[in-house]
SERO-4910 file (N, C-alpha, C, O; in steps of 0.05 Angstrom, whole numbers):
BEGIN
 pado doro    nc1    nc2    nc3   cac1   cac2   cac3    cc1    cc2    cc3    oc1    oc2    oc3
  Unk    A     17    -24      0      0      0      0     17     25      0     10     45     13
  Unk    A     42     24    -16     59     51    -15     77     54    -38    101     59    -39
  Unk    A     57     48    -57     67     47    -85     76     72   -101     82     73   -125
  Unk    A     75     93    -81     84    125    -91     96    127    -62    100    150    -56
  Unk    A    102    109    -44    125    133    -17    139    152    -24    155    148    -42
  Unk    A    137    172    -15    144    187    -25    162    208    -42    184    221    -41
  Unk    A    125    199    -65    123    222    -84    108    235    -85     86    230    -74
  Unk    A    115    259    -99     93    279    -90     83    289   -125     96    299   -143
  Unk    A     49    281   -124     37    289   -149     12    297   -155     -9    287   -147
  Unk    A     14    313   -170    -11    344   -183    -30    325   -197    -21    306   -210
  Unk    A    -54    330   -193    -79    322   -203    -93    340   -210   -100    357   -194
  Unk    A   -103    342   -243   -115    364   -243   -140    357   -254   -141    336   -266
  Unk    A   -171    378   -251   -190    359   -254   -203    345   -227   -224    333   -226
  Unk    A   -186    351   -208   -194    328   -183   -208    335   -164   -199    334   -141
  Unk    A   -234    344   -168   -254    349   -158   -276    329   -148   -286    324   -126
  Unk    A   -280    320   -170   -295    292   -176   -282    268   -185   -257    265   -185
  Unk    A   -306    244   -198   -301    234   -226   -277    216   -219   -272    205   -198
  Unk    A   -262    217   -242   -238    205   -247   -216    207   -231   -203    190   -219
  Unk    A   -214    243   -231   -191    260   -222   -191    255   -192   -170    245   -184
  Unk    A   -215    263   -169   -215    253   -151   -209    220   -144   -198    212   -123
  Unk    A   -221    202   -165   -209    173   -154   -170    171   -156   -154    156   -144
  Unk    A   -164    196   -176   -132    179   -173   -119    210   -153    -95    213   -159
  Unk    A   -127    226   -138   -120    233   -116   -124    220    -97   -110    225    -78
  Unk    A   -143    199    -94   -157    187    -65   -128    159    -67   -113    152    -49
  Unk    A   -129    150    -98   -112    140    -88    -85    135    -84    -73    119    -70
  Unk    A    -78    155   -100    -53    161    -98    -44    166    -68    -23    154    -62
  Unk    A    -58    182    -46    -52    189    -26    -54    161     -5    -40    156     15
  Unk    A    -73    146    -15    -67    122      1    -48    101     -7    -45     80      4
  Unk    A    -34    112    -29    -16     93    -37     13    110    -29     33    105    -41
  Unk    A     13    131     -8     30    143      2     47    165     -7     69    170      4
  Unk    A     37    181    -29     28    209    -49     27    235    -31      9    237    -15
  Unk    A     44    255    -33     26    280    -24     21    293    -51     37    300    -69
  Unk    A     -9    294    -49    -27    294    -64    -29    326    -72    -28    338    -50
  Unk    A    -32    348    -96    -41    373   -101    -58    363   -119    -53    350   -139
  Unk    A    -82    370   -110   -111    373   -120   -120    405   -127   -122    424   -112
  Unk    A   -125    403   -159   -133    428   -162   -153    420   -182   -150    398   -193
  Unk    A   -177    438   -190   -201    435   -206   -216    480   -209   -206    502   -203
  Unk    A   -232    476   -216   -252    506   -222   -261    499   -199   -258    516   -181
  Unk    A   -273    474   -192   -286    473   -172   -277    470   -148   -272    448   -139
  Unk    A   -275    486   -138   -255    496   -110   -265    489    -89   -249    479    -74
  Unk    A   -294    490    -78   -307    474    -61   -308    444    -51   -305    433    -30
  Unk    A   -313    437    -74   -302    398    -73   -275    397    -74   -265    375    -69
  Unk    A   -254    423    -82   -223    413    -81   -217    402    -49   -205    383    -39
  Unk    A   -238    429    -39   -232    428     -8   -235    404     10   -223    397     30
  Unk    A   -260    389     -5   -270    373      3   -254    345     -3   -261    325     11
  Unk    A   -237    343    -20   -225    319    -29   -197    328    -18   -186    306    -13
  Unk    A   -185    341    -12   -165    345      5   -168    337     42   -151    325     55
  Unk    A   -200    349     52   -205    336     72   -204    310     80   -197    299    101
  Unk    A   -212    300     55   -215    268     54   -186    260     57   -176    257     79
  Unk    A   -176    259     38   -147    249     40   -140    255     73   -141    235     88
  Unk    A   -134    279     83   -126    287    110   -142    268    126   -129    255    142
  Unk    A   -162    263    126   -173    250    153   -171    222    149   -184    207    163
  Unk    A   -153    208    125   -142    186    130   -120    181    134   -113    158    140
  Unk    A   -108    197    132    -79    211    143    -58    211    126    -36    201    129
  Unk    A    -68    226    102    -48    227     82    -49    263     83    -65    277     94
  Unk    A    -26    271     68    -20    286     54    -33    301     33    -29    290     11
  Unk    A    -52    330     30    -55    347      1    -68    372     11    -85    378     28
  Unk    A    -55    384     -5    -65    414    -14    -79    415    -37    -79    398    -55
  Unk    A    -95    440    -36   -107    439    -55   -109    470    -72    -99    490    -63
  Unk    A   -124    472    -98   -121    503   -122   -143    502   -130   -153    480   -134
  Unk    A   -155    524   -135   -174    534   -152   -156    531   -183   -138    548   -186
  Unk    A   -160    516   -200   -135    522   -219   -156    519   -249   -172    501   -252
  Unk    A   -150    542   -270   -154    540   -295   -138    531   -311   -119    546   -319
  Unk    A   -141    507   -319   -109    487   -333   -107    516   -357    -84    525   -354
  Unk    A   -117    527   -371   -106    541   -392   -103    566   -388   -107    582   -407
  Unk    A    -91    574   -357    -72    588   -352    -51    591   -339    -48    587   -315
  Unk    A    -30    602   -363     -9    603   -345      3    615   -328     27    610   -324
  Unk    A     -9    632   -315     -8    644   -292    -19    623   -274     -1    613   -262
  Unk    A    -42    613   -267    -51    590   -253    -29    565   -255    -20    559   -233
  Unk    A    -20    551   -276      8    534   -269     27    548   -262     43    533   -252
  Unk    A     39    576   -262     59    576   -255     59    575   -226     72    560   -212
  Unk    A     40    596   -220     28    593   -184     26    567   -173     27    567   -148
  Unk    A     23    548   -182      8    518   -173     39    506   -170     49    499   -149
  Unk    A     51    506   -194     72    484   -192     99    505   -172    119    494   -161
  Unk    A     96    517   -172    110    548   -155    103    532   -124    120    519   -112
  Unk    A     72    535   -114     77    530    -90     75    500    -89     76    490    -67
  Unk    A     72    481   -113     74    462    -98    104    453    -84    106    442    -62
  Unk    A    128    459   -101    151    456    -96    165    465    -82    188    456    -78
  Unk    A    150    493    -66    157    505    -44    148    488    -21    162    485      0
  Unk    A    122    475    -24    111    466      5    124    443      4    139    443     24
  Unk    A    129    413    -15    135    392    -16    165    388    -27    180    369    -21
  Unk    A    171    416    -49    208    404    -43    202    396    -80    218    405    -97
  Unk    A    180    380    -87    191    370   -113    165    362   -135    143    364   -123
  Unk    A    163    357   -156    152    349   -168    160    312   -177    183    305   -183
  Unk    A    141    297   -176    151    269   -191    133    255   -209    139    236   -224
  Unk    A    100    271   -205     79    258   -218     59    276   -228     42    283   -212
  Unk    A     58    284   -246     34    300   -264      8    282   -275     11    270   -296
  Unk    A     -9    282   -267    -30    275   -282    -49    299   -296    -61    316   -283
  Unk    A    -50    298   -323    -63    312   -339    -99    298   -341   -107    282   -358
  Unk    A   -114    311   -318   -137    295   -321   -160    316   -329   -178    311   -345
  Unk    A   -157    343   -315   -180    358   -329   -190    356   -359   -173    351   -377
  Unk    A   -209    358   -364   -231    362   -389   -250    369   -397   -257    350   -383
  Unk    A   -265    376   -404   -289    374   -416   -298    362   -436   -280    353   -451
  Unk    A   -327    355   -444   -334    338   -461   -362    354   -476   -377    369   -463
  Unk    A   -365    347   -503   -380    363   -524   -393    344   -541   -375    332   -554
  Unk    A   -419    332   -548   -434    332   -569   -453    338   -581   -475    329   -582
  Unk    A   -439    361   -594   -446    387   -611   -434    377   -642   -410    377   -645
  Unk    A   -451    370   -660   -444    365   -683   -423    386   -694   -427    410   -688
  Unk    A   -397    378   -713   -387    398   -721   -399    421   -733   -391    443   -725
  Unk    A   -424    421   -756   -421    444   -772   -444    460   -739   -449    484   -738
  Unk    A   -449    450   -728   -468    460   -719   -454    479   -692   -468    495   -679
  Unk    A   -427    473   -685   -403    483   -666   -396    512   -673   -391    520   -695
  Unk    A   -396    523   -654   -378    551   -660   -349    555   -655   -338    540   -639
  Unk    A   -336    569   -665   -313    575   -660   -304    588   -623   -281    590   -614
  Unk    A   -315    590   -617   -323    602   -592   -322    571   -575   -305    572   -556
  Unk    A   -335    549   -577   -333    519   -573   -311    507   -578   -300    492   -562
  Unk    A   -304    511   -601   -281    490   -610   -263    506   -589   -260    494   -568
  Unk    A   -251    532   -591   -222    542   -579   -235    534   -549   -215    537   -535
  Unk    A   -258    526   -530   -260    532   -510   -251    499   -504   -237    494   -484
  Unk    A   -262    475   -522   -247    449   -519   -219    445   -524   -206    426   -513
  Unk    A   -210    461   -540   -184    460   -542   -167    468   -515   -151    455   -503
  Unk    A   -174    492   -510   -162    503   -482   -160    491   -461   -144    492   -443
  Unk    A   -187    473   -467   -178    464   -433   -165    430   -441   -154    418   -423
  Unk    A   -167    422   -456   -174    391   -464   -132    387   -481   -118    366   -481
  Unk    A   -127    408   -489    -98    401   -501    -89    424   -493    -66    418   -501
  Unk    A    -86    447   -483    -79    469   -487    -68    474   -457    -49    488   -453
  Unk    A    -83    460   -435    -88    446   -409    -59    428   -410    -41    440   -398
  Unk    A    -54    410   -418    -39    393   -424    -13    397   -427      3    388   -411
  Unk    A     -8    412   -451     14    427   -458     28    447   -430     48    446   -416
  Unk    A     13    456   -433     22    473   -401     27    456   -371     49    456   -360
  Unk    A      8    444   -363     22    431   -348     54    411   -352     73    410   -335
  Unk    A     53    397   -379     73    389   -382    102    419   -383    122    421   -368
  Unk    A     96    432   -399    113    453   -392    123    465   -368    147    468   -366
  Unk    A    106    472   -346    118    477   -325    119    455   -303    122    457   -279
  Unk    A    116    443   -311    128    421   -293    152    401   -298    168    397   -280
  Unk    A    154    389   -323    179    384   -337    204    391   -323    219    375   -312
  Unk    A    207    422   -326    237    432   -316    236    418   -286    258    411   -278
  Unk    A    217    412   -269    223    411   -244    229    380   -236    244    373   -217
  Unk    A    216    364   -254    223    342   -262    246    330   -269    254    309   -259
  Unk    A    260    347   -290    286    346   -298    307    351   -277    330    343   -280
  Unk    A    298    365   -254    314    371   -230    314    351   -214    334    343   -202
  Unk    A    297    346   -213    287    319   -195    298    290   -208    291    269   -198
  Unk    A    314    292   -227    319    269   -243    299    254   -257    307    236   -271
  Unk    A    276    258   -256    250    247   -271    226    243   -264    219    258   -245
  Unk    A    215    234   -270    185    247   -265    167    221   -288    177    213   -309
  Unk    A    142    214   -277    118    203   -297    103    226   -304     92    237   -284
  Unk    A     99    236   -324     63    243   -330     47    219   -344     55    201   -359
  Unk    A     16    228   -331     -4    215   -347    -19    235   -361    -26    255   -348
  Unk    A    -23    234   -381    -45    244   -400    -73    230   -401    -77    210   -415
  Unk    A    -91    241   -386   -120    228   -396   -132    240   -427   -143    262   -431
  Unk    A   -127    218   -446   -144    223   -475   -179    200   -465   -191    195   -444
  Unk    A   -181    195   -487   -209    183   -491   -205    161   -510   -187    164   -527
  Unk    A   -221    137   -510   -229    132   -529   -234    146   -557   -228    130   -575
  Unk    A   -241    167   -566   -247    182   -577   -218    188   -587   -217    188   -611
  Unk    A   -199    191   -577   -175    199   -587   -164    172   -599   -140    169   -597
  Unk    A   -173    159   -606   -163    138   -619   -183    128   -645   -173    122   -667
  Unk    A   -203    129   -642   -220    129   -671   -234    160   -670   -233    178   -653
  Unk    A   -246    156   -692   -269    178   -695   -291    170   -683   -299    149   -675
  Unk    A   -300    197   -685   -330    191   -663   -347    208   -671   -341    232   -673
  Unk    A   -375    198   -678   -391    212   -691   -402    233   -674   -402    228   -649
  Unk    A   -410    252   -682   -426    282   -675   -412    301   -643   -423    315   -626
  Unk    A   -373    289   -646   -363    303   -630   -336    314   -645   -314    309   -637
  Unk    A   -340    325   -660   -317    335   -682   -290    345   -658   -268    335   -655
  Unk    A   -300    367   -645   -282    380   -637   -263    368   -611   -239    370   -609
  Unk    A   -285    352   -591   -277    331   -574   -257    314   -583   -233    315   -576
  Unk    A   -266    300   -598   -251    278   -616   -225    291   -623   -205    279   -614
  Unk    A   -221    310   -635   -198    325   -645   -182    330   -628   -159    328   -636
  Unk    A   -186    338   -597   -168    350   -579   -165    332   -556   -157    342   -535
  Unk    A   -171    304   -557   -168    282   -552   -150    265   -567   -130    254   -557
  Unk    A   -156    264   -587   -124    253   -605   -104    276   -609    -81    272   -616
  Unk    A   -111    293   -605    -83    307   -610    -58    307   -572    -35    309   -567
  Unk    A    -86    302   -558    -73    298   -531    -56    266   -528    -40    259   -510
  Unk    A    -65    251   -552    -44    223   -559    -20    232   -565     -1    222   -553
  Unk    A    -17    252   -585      4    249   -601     26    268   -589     51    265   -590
  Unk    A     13    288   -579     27    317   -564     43    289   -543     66    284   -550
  Unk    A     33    272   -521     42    245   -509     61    236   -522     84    235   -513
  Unk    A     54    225   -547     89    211   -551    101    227   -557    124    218   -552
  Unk    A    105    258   -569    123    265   -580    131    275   -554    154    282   -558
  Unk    A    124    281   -527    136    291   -504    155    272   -484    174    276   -468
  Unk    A    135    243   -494    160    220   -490    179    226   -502    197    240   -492
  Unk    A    181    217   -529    210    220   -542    229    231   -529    244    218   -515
  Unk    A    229    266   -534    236    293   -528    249    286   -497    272    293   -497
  Unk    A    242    276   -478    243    273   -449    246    248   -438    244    240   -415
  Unk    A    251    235   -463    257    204   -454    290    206   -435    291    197   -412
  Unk    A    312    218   -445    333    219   -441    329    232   -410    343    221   -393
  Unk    A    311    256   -401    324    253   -373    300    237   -349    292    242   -326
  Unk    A    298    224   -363    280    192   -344    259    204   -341    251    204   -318
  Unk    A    239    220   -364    211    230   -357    201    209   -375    209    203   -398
  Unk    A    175    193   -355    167    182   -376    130    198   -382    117    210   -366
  Unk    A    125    193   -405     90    204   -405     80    190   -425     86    189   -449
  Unk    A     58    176   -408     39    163   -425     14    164   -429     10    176   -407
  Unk    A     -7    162   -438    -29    166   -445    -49    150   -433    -42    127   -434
  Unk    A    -78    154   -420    -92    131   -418   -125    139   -425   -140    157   -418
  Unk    A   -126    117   -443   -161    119   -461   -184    116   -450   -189     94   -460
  Unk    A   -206    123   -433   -219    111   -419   -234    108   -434   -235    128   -449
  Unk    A   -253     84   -442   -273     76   -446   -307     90   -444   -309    114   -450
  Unk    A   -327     79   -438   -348     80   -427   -344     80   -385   -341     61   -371
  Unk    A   -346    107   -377   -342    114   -348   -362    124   -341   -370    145   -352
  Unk    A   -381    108   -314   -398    130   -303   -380    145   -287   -364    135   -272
  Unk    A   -383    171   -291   -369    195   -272   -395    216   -273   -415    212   -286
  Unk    A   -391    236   -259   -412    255   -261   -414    277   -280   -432    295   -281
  Unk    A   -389    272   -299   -397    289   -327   -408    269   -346   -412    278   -369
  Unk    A   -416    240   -340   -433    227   -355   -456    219   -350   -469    204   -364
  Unk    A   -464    229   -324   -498    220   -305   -511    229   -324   -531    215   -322
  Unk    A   -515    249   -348   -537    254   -352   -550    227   -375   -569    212   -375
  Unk    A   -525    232   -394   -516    203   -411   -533    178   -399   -552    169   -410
  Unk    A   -520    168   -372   -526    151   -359   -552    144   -355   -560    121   -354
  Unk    A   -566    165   -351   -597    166   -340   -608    157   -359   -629    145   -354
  Unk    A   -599    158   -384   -614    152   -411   -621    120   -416   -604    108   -429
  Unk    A   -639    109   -408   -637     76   -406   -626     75   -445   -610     58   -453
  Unk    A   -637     90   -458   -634     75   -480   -602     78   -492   -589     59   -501
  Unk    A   -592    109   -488   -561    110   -482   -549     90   -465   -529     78   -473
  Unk    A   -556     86   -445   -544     62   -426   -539     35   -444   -516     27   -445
  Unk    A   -551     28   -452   -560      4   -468   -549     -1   -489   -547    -23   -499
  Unk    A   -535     32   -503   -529     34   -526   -496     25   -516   -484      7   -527
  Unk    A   -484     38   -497   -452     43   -489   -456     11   -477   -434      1   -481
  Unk    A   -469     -4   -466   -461    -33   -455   -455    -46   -479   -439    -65   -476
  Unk    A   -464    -42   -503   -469    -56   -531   -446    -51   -532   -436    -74   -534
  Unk    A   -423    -29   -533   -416    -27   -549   -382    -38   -532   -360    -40   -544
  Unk    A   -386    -43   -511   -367    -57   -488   -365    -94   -475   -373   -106   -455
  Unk    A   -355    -99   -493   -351   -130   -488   -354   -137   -455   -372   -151   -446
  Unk    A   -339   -128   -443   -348   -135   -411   -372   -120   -405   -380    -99   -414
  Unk    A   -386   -142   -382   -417   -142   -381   -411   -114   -361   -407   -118   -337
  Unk    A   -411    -95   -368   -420    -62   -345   -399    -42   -354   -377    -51   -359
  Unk    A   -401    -28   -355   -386      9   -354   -367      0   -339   -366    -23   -329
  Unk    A   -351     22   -336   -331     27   -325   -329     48   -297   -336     72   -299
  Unk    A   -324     41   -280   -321     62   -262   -292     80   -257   -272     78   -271
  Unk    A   -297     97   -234   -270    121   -242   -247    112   -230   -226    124   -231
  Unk    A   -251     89   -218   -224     67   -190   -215     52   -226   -192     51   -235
  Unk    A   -234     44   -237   -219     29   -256   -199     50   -277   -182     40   -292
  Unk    A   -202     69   -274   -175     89   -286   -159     93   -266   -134     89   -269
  Unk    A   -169    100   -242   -151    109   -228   -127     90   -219   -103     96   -215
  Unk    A   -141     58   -217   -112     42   -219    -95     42   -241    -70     41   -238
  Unk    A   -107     42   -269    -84     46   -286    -69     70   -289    -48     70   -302
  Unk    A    -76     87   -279    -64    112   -276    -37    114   -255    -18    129   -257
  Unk    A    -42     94   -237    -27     96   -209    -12     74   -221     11     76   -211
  Unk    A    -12     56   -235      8     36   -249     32     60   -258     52     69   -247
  Unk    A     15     66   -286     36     84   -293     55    117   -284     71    131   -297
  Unk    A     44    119   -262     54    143   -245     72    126   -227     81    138   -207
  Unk    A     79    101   -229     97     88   -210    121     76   -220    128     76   -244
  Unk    A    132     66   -203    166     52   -211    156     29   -225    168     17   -243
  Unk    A    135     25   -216    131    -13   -237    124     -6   -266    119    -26   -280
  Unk    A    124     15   -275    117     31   -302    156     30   -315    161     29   -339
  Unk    A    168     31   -302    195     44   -305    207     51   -328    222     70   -333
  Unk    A    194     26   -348    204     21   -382    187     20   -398    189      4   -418
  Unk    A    163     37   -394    139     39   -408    138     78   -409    137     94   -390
  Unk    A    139     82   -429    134    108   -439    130    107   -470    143     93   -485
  Unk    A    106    132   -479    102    140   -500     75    120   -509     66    117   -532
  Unk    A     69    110   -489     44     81   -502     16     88   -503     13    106   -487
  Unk    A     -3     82   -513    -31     99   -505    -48     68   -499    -53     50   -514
  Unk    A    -56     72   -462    -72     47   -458    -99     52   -452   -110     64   -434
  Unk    A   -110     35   -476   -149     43   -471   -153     23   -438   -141      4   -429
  Unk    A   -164     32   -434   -182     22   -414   -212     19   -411   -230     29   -397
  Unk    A   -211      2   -431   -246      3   -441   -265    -14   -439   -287    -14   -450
  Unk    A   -257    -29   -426   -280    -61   -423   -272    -78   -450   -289    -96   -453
  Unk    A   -257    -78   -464   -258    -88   -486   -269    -75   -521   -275    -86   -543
  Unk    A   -268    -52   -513   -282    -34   -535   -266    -39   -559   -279    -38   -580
  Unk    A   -233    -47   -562   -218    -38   -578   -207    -69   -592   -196    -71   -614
  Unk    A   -215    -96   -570   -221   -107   -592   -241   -121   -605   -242   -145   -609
  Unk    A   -256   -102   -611   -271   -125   -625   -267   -115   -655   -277   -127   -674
***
């Protein structure tokens, strides 16, 4: 149960959902945890949590697509904890808004937060990484970033581009032991998909389309996530792993 002793790693996004399952467990896997999201109320609240099981986290009001907000974030986290060793790129949003039917106003607002988010955290955190002798990131893409996906043009787009921006940041950073890899989630109930969910006939539609009998929940990313934010990852970089119930082969 101390599969991160201490390391210390940024979750962003981690309010709820996903982001919150790989702070919860990161910290129990012996993590001091920085939890940052828009939603600053539940940051508070998922930092409590961690504390009253007696782990380690602070927490940010943080807008991934700015850089004034990462520079502040990764600024104090390395003041309070000394270092950086684990970035998870988990914030997002999600859109289906047919393309012609999308504004430009939409597209740059998925981009911003969804790759643009991405980019920046890997940027200012990197250098501190590099200090630190190395560092994992994870990149959360989608399913979606690996095929096309009907009537989410812009989603789809800044989801695979959050694949590829991944290996080429492996490459680039392979040499000072950063590794960053990608992970695809599947069909996830989280609470940016309850509404989805509620839909028996949507429900019905996403089990079809998942070889294992049920969805996915946000513990089932969050352990692959905590795989690859760890030493048992050591020689794995630049890879993109769906995590989908089986979506990818059939």
């Amino acid at each position: 149960m101390a599969r991160l002793a201490g390391k210390v790693a940024i979750v962003t996004g981690a309010a709820g959902g996903m982001g919150k399952a790989d702070a919860l467990l990161f910290a129990e896997e012996g993590a001091k945890v920085v939890v940052t999201d828009v939603q600053f109320d539940k940051v508070q609240e998922v930092v409590s949590e961690i504390k009253q099981h007696g782990g380690e986290a602070i927490g940010f009001w943080h807008d991934v697509a700015s850089e004034e907000d990462w520079a502040t974030i990764v600024q104090e986290t390395v003041k309070q904890f000394g270092k950086i060793d684990v970035l998870v790129n988990n914030a997002g949003i999600s859109s289906m808004v047919p393309m012609l039917d999308s504004s430009v106003e939409l597209w740059n607002k998925i981009m911003s937060i969804n790759l643009t988010g991405v980019f920046l955290g890997q940027k200012f955190v990197i250098p501190h990484m590099i200090e630190n002798g190395g560092g994992s990131i994870v990149n959360i893409s989608s399913i979606a970033g690996l095929t096309g996906g009907s009537g989410a043009g812009a989603y789809t787009a800044s989801k695979g581009a959050v694949r590829l921006l991944t290996k080429a940041t492996a490459v680039d950073f392979a040499k000072n032991n950063i590794r960053v890899n990608s992970i695809h989630p599947g069909y996830i109930e989280t609470p940016m998909t309850v509404d989805l969910m509620a839909n028996d006939e949507m429900r019905q539609w996403f089990l079809m389309q998942t070889p294992l009998p049920r969805l996915g929940k946000a513990e089932d990313i969050a352990k692959a996530v905590l795989f690859l934010a760890s030493d048992e990852s050591s020689y794995i970089t630049g890879v993109e792993l769906p995590v989908d119930g089986g979506y990818f082969a059939k």
